[in-house]
C-alpha positions in Angstrom: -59.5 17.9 36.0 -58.0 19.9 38.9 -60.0 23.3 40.2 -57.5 25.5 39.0 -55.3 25.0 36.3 -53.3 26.9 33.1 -53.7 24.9 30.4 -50.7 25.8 26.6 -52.8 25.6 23.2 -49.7 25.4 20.4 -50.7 25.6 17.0 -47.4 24.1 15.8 -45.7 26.5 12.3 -42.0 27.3 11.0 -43.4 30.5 10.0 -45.6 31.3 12.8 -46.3 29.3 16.1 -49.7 30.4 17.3 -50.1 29.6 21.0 -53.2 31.0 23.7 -53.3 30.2 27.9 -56.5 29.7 29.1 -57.5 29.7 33.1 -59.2 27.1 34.1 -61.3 28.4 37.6 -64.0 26.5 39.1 -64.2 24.6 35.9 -64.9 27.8 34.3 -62.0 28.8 31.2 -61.1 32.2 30.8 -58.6 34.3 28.6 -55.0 34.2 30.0 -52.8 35.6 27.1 -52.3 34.6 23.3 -49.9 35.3 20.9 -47.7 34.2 18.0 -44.0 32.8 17.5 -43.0 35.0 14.4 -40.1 32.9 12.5 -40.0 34.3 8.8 -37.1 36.7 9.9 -35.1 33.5 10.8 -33.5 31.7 7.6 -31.8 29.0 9.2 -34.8 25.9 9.7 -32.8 24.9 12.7 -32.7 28.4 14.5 -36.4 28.8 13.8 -36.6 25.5 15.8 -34.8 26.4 18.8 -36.7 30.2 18.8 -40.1 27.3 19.3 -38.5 25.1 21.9 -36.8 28.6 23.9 -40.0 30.7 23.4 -42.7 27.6 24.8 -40.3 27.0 27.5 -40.0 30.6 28.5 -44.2 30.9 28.3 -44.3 27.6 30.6 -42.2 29.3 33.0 -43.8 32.7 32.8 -47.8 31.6 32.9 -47.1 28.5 35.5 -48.2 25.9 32.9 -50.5 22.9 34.3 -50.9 21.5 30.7 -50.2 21.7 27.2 -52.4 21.0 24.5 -50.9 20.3 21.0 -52.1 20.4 17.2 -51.9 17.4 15.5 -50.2 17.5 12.2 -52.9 16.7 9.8 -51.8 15.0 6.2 -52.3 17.0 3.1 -50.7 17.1 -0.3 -47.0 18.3 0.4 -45.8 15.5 2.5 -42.4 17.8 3.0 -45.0 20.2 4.8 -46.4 17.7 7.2 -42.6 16.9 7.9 -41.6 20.5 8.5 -44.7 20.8 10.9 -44.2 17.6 13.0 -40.5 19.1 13.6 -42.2 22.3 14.8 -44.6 20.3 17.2 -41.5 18.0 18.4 -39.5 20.6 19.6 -42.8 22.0 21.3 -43.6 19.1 23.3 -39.7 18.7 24.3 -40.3 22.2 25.8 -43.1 21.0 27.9 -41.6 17.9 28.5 -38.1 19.3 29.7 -40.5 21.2 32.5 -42.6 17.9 33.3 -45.6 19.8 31.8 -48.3 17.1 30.5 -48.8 16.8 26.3 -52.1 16.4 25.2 -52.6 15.7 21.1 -55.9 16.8 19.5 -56.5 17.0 15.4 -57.0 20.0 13.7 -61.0 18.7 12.7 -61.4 17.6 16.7 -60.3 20.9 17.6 -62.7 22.4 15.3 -65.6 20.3 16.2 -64.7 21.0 20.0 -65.0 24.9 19.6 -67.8 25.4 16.8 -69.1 22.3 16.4 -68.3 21.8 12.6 -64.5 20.3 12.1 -64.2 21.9 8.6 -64.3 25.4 10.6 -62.4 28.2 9.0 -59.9 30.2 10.8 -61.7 33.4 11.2 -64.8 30.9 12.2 -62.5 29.5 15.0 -61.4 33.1 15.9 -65.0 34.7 16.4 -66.3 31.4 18.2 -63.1 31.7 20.5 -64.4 35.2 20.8 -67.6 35.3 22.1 -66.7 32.5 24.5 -63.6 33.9 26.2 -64.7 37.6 25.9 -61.9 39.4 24.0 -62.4 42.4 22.0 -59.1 43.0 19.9 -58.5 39.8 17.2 -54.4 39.2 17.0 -52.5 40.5 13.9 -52.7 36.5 12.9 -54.8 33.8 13.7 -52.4 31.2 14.4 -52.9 32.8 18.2 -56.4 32.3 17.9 -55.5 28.6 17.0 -53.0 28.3 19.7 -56.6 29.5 22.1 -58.6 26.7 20.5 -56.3 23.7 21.3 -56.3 24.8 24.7 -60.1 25.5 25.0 -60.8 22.2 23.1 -58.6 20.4 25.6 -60.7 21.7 28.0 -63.6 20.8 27.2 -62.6 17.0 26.3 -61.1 16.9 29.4 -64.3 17.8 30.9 -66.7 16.0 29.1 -65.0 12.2 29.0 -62.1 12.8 31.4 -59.3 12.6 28.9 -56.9 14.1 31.6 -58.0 11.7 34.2 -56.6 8.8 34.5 -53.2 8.1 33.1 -54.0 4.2 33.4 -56.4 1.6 35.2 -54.1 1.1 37.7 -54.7 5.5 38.3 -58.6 4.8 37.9 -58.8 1.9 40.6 -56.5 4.2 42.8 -58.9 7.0 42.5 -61.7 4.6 42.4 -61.7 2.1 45.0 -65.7 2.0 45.8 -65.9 1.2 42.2 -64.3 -2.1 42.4 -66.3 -5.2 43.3 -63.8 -7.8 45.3 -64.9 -11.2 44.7 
């Protein structure tokens, strides 16, 4: 992963889109901003849709964005739900995508496992683990920023522990690796 880098968390919602910016300094992450997309004034499913796609964009452009980081939709009962959801996550990574920002996917128990080590993590667990790592005092009005913090911070740290962000293909990893390779 590069020395110094912004990296998007987006905790994908049609009612709220939690997102968080961390730093990354000297391989170090630190507290950017967080926040939340609020959409329940917004009737229309389609206009809560493009409020996502306008408000990541305008974040991307605003905090520099190396990376984004994005939720997974996870499965539960109401399959309508998960449908919702993965509309709310596509029109995220179109955002990042329409500024050649790089998507990273992560599920909601790796995310968990990443930032307090137990993937069936509560919210408020997430929120006061985030807490104590990135050092900020005030908790936001709803934890979906908190969420939004976690993606990014769990990115992070599976960038840094296995390379993740790395190598985009062998053919990158040879590149980047040419006293690796034995010629025969």
């Amino acid at each position: 992963m590069e020395k110094n880098l912004s990296i998007l968390g987006i905790d994908p919602g049609t009612n709220f889109t939690g997102w968080g910016i961390i730093n990354i300094i000297e391989n170090k992450p630190s507290i950017e901003a967080f926040g939340f997309i609020d959409l329940t004034k917004i009737k229309d499913p389609y206009k809560r849709l493009k409020q996502i796609y306008n408000r990541v964009v305008q974040i991307i452009e605003e905090y520099k964005i190396a990376e984004m980081a994005i939720e997974a939709p996870f499965f539960g009962k109401n399959v309508q739900s998960m449908l919702t959801l993965g509309r709310a996550q596509g029109v995220s990574i179109a955002a990042a995508l329409s500024k050649n920002i790089e998507v990273f996917e992560y599920a909601p128990r790796k995310i968990k496992l990443s930032v307090t080590g137990n993937g069936n993590a509560s919210k408020e667990q997430v929120a006061v683990f985030l807490q104590n790592i990135l050092n900020f005092k005030t908790m936001p009005d709803k934890l979906d920023a908190t969420d939004g913090l976690a993606v990014a911070l769990c990115h992070h740290y599976r960038s840094k522990i296995i390379g993740e962000s790395s190598y985009k293909s062998w053919k990158d990893y040879i590149n980047k690796n040419p006293g690796k390779i034995k010629k025969s």
